[in-house]
C-alpha positions in Angstrom: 33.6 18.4 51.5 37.1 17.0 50.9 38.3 13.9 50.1 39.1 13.1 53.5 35.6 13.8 55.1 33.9 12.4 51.9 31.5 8.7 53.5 31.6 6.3 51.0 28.2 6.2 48.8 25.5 4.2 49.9 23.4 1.7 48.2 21.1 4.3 47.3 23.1 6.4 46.0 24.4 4.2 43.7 21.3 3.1 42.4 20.0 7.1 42.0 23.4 7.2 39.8 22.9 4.0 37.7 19.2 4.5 37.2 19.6 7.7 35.8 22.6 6.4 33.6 20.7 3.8 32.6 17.9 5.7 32.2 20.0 8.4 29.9 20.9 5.2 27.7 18.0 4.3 27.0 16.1 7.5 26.6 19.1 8.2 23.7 18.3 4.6 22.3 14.5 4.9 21.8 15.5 8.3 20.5 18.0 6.8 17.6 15.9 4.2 17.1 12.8 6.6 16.5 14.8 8.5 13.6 15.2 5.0 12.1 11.6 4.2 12.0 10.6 8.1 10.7 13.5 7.8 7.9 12.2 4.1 7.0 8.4 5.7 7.0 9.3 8.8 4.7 10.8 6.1 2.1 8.0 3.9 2.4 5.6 6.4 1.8 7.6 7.3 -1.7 8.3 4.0 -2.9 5.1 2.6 -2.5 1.6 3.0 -4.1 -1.3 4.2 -1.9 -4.6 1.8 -1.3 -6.0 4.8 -3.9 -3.6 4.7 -6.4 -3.8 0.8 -6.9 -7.8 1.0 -7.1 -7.2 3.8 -10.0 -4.8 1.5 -12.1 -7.3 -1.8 -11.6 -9.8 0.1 -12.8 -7.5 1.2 -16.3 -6.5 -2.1 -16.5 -10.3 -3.5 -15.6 -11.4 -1.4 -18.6 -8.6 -2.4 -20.8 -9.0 -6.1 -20.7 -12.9 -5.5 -21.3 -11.8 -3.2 -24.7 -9.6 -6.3 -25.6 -11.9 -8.8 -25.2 -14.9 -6.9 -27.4 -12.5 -6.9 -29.9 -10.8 -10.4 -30.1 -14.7 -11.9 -29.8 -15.8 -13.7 -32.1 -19.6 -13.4 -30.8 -21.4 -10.9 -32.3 -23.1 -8.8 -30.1 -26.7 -8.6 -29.5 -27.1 -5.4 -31.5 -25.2 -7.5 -34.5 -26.9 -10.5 -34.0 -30.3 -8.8 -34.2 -29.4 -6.3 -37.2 -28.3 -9.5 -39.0 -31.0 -11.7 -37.6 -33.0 -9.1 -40.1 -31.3 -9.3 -43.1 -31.5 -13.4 -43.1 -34.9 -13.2 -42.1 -35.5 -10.8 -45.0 -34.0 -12.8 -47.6 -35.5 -16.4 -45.9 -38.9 -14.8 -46.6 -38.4 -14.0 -50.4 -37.1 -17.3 -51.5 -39.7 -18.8 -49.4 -42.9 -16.6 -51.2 
């Protein structure tokens, strides 16, 4: 076909030829913008803690605030009050008799 036979495109054609333009555009969009989210997910994944690895340092810190508080109570605990619930009752009893 030369230029001078060539018909002038129709409507039709012209949308055939944007559509798939447009539809190249976007197709290389979604693509660039898919590498974004993948690259944002990999650092995600290394900068923050998993749902597992937060329960394990609750629990070491659970356990470490129950160590501190046994030993900044000043309550005795039942095993001390009753060993020394003993002793007084021991010594009541002889001044008494």
């Amino acid at each position: 076909m030369t230029v001078k036979n060539a018909s002038p495109a129709t409507k039709e054609d012209v949308e055939k030829i944007v559509t798939k333009v447009s539809i190249g555009f976007s197709e290389a969009i979604l693509e660039g913008v898919q590498k974004m989210f993948d690259e944002q997910n990999k650092v995600n994944t290394q900068t923050f803690a998993t749902k597992e690895d937060l329960k394990r340092e609750i629990s070491w810190l659970k356990d470490d605030i129950k160590g501190l508080t046994a030993d900044l109570s000043d309550t005795a605990s039942k095993k001390e009050f009753n060993s020394l619930k003993s002793k007084v009752d021991k010594h009541v009893s002889r001044v008494v008799s």
